[in-house]
C-alpha positions as CSV (number, residue, x, y, z in Angstrom):
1,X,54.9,26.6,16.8
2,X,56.2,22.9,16.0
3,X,56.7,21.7,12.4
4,X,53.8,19.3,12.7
5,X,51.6,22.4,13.7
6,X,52.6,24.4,11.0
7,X,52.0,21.3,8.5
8,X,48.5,20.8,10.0
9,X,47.2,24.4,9.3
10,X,48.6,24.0,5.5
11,X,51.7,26.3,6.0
12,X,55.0,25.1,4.3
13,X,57.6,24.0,6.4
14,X,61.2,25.6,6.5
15,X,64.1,23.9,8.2
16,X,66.1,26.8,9.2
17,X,68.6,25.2,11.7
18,X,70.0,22.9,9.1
19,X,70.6,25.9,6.4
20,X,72.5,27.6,10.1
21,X,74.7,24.4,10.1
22,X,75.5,24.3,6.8
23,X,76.5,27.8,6.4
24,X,78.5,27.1,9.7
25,X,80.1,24.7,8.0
26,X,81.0,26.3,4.9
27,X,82.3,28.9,6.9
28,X,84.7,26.7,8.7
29,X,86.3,24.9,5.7
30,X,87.3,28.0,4.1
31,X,89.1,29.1,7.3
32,X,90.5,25.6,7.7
33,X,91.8,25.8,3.7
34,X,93.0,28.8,3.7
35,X,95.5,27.6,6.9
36,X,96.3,24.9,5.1
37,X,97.2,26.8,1.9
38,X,99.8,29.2,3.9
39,X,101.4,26.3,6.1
40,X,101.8,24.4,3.1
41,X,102.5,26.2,0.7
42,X,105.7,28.3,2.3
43,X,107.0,24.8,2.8
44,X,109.7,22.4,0.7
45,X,106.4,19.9,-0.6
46,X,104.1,22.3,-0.9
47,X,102.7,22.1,-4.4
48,X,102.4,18.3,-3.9
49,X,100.6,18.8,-0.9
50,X,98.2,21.1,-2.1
51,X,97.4,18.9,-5.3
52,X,97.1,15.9,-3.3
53,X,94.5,17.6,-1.5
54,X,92.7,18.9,-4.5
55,X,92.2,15.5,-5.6
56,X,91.0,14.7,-1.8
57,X,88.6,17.3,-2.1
58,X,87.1,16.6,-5.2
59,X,86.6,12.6,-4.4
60,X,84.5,13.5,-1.4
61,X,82.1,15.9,-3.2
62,X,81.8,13.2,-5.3
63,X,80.8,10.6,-2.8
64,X,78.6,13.1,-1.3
65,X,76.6,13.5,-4.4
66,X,76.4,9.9,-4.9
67,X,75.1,9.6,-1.5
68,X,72.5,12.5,-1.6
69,X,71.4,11.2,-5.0
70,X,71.1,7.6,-3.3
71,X,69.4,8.3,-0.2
72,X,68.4,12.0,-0.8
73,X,68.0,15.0,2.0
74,X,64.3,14.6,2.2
75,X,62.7,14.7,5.5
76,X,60.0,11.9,6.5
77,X,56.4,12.6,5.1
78,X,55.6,12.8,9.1
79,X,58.0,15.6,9.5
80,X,56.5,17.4,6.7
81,X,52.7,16.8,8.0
82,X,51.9,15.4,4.2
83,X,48.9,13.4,4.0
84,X,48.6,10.4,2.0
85,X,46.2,10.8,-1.2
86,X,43.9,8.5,0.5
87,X,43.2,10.6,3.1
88,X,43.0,13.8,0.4
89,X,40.1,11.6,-1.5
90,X,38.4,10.2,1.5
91,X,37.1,14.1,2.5
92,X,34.5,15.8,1.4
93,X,34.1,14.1,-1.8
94,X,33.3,10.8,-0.2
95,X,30.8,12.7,2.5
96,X,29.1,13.8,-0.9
97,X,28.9,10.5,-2.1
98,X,27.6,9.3,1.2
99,X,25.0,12.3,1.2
100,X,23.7,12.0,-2.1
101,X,23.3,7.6,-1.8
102,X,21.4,8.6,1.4
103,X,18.9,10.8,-0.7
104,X,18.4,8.7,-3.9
105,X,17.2,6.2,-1.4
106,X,13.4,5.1,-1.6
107,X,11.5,7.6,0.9
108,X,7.7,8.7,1.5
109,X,6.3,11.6,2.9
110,X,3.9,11.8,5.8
111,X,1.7,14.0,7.7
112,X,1.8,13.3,11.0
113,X,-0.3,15.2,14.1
114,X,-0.2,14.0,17.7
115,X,-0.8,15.3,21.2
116,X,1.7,16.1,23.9
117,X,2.3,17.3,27.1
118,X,2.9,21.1,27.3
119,X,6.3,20.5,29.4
120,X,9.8,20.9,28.7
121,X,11.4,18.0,26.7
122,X,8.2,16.6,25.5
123,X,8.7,17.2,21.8
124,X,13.0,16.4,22.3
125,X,11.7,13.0,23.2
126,X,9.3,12.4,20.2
127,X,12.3,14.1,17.8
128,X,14.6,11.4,19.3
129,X,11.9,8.4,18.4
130,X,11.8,9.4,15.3
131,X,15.4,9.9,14.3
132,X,16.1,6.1,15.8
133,X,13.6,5.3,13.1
134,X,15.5,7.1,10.3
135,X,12.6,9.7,9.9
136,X,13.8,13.2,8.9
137,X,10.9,16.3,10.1
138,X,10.7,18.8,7.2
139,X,8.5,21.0,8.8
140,X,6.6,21.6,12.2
141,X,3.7,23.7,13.4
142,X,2.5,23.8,16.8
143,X,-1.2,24.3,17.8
144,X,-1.5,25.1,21.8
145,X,-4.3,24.0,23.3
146,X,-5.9,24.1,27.2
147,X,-4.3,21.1,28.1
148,X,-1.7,20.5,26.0
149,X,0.3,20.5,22.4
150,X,-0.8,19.8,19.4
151,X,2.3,19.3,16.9
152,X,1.8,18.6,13.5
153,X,4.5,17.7,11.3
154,X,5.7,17.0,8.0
155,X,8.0,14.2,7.7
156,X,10.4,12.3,4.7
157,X,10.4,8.2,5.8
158,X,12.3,5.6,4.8
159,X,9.8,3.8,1.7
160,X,10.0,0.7,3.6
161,X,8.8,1.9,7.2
162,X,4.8,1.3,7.6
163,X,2.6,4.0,9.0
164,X,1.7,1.9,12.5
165,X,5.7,1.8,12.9
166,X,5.9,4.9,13.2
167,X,2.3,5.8,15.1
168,X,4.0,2.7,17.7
169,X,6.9,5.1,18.3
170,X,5.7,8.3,18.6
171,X,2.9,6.7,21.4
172,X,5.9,5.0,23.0
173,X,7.7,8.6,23.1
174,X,4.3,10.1,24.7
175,X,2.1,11.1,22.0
176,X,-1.8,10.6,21.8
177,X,-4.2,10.8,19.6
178,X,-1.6,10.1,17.0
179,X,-3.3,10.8,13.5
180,X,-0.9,10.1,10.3
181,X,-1.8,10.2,6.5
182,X,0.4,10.3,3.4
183,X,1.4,13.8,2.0
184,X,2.8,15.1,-1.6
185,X,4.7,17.7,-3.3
186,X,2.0,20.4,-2.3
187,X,2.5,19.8,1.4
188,X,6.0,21.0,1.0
189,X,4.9,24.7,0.8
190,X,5.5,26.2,4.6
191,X,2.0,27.0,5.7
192,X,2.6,30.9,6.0
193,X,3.7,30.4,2.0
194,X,0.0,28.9,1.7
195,X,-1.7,31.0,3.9
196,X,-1.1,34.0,2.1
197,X,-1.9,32.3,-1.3
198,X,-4.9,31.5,-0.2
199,X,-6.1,34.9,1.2
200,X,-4.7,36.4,-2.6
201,X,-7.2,33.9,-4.0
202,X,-10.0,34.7,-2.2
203,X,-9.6,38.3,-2.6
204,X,-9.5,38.6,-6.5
205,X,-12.6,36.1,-6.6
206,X,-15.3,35.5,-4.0
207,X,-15.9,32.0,-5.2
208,X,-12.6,30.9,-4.0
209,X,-13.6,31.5,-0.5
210,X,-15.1,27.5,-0.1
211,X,-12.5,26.1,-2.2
212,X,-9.1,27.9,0.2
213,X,-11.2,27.1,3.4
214,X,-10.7,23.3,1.9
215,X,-7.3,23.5,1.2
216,X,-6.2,24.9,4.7
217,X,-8.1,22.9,6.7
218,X,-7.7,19.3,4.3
219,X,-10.0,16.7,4.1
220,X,-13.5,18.3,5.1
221,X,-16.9,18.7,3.3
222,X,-18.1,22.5,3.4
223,X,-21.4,23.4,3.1
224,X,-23.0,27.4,2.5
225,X,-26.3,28.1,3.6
226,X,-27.7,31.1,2.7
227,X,-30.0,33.4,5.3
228,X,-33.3,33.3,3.3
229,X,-33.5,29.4,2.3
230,X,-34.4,28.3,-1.2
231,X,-38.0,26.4,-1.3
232,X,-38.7,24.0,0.9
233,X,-35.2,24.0,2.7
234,X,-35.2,24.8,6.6
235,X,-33.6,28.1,7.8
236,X,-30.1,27.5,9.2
237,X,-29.7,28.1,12.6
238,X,-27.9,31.4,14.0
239,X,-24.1,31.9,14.2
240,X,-22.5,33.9,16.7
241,X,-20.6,36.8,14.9
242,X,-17.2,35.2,16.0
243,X,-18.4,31.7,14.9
244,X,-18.3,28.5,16.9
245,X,-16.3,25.3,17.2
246,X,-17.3,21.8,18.5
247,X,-14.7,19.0,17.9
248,X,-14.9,18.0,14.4
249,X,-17.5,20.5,13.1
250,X,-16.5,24.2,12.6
251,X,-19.6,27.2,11.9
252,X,-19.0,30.6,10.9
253,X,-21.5,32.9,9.6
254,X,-20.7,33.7,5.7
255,X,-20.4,37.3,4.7
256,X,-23.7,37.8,3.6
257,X,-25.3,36.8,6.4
258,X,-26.1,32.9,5.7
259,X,-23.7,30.0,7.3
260,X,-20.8,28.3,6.6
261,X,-20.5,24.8,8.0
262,X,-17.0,22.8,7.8
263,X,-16.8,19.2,9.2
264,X,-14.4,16.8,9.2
265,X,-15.1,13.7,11.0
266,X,-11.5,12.0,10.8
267,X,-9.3,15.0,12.8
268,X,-11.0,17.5,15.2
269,X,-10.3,21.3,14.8
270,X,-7.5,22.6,16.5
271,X,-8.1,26.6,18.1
272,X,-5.4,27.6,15.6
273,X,-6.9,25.9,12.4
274,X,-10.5,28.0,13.6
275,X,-8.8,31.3,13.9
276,X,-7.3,31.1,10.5
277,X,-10.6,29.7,8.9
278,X,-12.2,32.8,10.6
279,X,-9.4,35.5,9.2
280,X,-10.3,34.0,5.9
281,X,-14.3,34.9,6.1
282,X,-13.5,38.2,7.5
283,X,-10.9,38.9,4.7
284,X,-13.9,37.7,2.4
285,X,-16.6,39.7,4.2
286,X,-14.4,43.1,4.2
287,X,-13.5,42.5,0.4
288,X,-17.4,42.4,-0.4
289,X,-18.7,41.1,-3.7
290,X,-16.1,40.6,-6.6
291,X,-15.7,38.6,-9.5
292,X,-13.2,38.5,-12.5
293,X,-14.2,40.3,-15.2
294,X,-11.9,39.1,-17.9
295,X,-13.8,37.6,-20.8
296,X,-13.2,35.8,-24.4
297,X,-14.9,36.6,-27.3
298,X,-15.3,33.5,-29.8
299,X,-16.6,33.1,-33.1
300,X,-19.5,30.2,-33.8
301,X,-18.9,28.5,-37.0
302,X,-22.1,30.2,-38.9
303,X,-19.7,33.5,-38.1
304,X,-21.5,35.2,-34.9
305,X,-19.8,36.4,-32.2
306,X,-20.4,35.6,-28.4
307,X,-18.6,36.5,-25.1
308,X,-18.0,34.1,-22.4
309,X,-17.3,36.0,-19.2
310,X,-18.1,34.7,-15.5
311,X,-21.3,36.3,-13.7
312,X,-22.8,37.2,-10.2
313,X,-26.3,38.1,-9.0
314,X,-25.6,41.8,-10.8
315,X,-26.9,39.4,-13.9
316,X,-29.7,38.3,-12.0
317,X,-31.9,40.8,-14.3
318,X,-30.6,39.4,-17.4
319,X,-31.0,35.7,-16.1
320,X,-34.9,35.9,-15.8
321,X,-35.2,37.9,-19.0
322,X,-33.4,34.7,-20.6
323,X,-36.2,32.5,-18.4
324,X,-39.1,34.2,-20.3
325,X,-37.4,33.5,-23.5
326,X,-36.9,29.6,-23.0
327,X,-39.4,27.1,-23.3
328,X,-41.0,24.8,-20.7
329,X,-39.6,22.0,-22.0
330,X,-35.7,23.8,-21.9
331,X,-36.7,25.3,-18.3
332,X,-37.7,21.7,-17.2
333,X,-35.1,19.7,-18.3
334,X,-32.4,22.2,-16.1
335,X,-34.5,22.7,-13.0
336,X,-36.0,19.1,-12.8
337,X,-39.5,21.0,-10.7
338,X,-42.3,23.6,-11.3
339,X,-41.2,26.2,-13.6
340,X,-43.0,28.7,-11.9
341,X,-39.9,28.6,-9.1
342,X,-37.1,28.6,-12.1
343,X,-36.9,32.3,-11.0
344,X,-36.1,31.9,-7.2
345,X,-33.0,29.5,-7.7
346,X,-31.1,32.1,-9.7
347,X,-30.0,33.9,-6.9
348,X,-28.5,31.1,-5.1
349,X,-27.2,29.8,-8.4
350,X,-25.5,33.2,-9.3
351,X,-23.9,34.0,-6.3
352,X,-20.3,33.4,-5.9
353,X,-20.5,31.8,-2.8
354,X,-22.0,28.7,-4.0
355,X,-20.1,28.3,-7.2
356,X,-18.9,29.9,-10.3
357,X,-21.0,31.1,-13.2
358,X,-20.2,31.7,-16.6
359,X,-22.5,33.6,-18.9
360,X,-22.7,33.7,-23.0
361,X,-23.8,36.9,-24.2
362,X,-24.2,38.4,-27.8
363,X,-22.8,41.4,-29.1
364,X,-25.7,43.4,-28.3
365,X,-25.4,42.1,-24.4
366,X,-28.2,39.6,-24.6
367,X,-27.4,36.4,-22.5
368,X,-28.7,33.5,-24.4
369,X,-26.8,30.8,-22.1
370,X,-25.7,30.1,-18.7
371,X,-23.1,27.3,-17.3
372,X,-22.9,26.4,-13.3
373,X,-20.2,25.1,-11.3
374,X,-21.6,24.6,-7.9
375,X,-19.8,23.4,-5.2
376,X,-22.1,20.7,-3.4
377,X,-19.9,19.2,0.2
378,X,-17.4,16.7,-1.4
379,X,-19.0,16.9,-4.6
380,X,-19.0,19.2,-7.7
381,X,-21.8,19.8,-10.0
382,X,-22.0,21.0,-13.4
383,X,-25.2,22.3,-15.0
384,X,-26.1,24.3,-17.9
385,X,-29.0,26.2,-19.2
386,X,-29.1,27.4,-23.0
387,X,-31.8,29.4,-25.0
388,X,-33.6,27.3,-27.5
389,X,-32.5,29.9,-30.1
390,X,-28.8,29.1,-29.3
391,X,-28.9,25.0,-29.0
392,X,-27.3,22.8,-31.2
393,X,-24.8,25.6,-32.0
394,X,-21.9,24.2,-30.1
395,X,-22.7,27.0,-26.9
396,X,-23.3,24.3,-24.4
397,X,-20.0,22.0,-25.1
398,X,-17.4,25.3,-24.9
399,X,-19.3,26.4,-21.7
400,X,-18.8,23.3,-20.3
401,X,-15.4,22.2,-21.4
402,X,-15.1,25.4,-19.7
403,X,-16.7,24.8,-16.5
404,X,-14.7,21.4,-16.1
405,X,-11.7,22.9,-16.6
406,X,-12.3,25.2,-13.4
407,X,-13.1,22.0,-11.4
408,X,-9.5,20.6,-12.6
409,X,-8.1,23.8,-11.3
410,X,-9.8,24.2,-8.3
411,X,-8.7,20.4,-7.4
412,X,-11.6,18.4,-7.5
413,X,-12.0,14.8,-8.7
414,X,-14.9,14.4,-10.3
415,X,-18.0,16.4,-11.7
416,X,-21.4,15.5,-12.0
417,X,-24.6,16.3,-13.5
418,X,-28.0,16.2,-13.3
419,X,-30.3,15.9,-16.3
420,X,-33.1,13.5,-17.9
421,X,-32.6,10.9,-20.0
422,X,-34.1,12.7,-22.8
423,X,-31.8,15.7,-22.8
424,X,-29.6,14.4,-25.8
425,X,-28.2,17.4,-25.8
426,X,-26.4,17.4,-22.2
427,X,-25.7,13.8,-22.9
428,X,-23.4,14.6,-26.0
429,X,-21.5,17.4,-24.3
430,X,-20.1,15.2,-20.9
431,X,-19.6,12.6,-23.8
432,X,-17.7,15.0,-25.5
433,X,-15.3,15.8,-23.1
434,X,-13.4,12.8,-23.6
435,X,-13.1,11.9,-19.5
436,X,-14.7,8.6,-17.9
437,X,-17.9,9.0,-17.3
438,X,-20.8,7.0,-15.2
439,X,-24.1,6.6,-15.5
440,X,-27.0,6.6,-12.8
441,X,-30.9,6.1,-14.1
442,X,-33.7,6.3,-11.5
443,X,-37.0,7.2,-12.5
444,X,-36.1,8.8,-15.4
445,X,-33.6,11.1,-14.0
446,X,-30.1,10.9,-15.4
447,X,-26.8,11.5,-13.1
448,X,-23.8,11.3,-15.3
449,X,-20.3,11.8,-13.1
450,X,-16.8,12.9,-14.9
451,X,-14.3,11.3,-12.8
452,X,-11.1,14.0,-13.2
453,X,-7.6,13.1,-12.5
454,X,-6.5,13.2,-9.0
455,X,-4.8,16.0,-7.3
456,X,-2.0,14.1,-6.1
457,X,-1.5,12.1,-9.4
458,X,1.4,13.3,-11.0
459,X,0.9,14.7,-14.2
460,X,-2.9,13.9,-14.0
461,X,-4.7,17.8,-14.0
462,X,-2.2,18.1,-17.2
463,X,-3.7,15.3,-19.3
464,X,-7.2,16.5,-18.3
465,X,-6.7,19.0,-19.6
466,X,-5.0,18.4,-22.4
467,X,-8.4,16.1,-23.2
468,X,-10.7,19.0,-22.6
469,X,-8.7,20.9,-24.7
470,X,-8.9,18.5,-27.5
471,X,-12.8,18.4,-27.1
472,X,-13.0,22.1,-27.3
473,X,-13.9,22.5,-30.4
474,X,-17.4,24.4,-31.2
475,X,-20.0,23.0,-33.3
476,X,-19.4,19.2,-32.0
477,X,-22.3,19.4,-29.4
């Protein structure tokens, strides 16, 4: 192994041959001086000689040390394999540097699904038009389909490259039916990750079963309809047990027995997006009826106690005892139609799969009040329904601080809801809340909307919340 191979692999180097030579060397002037000192000194001059040759001696170490200490016994940095400091400095620390300038550039993150042909080298050559573009794929999922690829992906752009650049590449590298739309924080979570936080969801609470069907599939409105309409609605057509898919519009029939209808109009349903929707409602149908039965007792400022726990159709007994005991004018204002029928809505209004329900109950298990949070398509709506004998005592404004804060969690972006102009009461309690509201009027119905903080706003669920908070005070409503 060469010097220069030992230098590169970071091992000292050692030059034997010239400690050989020197020893050599030594080795010979001894011999030499010692002949010397027995031909000389046996002769007449010999003393002379040999101090004459002392002082010889002595004058050539000394210009050898003047020499060495002048030009030294060094070998040449090349000899050695040293590398200049530059080159030390210009390593890793300056591919860190480089890495790190690369990432605290501007970027922007996309969602990105187009189709392909199923052949070898088809998604190589969509990879390779978006590297030339500077786009970096985060994460990729493949949905196969008769003819075909779907591929969706997840990528990180530069912040200055516009979505049509890249939709012009990707067609250029083959894809069709390119569909692109920006992404956040929450997109970064691999989709197994969110999958299987979304079946945990839905089976502690049945209610969650509309609201994780919306966050697999995206952008879609979601409608329930149950088997045995309410009045005057039509009776949904039949499902097949294994549900059906057309393009845009996905059916499956709900657990108990009724239909689940999914659409989204922008981006047909891919097989793969059906089958999970599908494992969800069978995970929900196998699970059965469930609801969370934690609950929070709170003290009224004239010093009664009530509970506020969520409720199901096992209530629905309780619910049309509270009926009897509210007046006409309380049952109109909530169900805005005869009151003879207030009894029929309560099992669409009490079962999970529509919504959430929280009920107010005394301490001897009386409910005196009842707060909905049903989930209409795109919408949210909030309604309320309080015994007379419990108004104006605050009941109404926790229950629905309550209920809003729900609609924050569950990622919605505004609330609604519908009451008459006269209810003062209702009116007081969205004003309460401290969020922007609007106001609709026609014919003497009132629809006031609480627009929420959107989901992808950073920071924006926090500061609702923080509001509702702040408004949740009893006794103000």
């Amino acid at each position: 192994m060469s010097d220069v191979t030992r230098a590169k692999h970071g091992r000292p180097v050692h030059h034997w041959r010239r400690d050989v030579i020197e020893l050599a060397a030594l080795f010979t002037a001894v011999a030499v001086a010692d002949a010397v000192a027995n031909l000389i000194g046996h002769g007449p001059d010999g003393p002379t000689l040999l101090l004459v040759s002392a002082v010889v001696l002595v004058a050539t170490a000394g210009f050898h040390t003047w020499w060495a200490r002048r030009h030294g016994h060094a070998p040449p940095k090349s000899d050695t394999g040293a590398r200049p400091r530059s080159e030390e400095q210009a390593g890793p620390s300056d591919q860190s540097r480089d890495a790190s300038a690369t990432v605290s550039e501007e970027s922007a993150l996309w969602r990105m699904r187009t189709t392909v042909k199923d052949e070898p080298g088809s998604l190589a050559a969509l990879c390779t038009a978006l590297a030339v573009l500077r786009v970096d794929i985060l994460s990729l999922q493949t949905h196969p389909l008769a003819e075909g690829t779907v591929d969706e992906f997840l990528l990180r752009a530069p912040g200055g490259l516009a979505a049509a650049d890249i939709t012009r590449a990707v067609s250029v590298a083959g894809g069709t039916g390119t569909w692109i739309e920006r992404a956040d924080a929450h997109d970064l979570v691999d989709a197994p990750t969110r999958v299987l936080g979304l079946a945990t969801r839905t089976a502690l609470d049945a209610a969650e079963l509309p609201l994780a069907l919306r966050q697999l599939l995206g952008r879609c409105t979601i409608r329930s309809l149950p088997a045995v309409p309410a009045v005057g609605s039509r009776t949904p057509e039949p499902v097949p047990v294994e549900g059906a898919l057309e393009d845009t519009v996905m059916r499956l029939r709900a657990p108990e027995g009724g239909v689940i209808t999914v659409e989204r109009p922008h981006l047909p349903f891919t097989p793969t997006e059906f089958a999970r929707a599908r494992a969800l409602v069978e995970l929900d149908a196998r699970l059965g009826p469930r609801v969370p039965r934690s609950q929070d007792v709170l003290t009224l400022p004239e010093g009664n106690d009530i509970t506020v726990r969520r409720a199901d159709t096992g209530d629905l007994a309780a619910a049309k005892e509270m009926h009897e005991r509210c007046s006409t004018r309380t049952l109109g204002m909530r169900y805005h139609g005869p009151i003879g029928d207030a009894d029929r809505y309560l099992n669409h209004l009490l079962s999970p799969r529509f919504g959430r329900t929280l009920a107010v109950q005394t301490a001897s298990g009386r409910i005196v009040a009842l707060g909905h949070l049903l989930w209409d398509g795109d919408e949210t709506e909030v309604a309320l329904l309080i015994e007379d004998a419990w108004q104006r005592r605050g009941v109404g404004s926790e229950l629905l601080r309550r209920l809003v804060g729900m609609a924050v969690e569950a990622g919605c972006e505004s609330v609604y809801a519908v009451t008459q102009s006269s209810n003062t009461g209702m009116v007081a309690a969205m004003r309460g809340l401290g969020l922007p509201l609007d106001y609709q009027i026609e014919e003497g119905t009132l629809v006031i909307t609480a627009r929420l903080a959107p989901p992808v706003e950073p920071g924006g669920a926090m500061e609702v919340a923080e509001r509702l908070s702040s408004a949740g005070e009893l006794g103000k409503a």
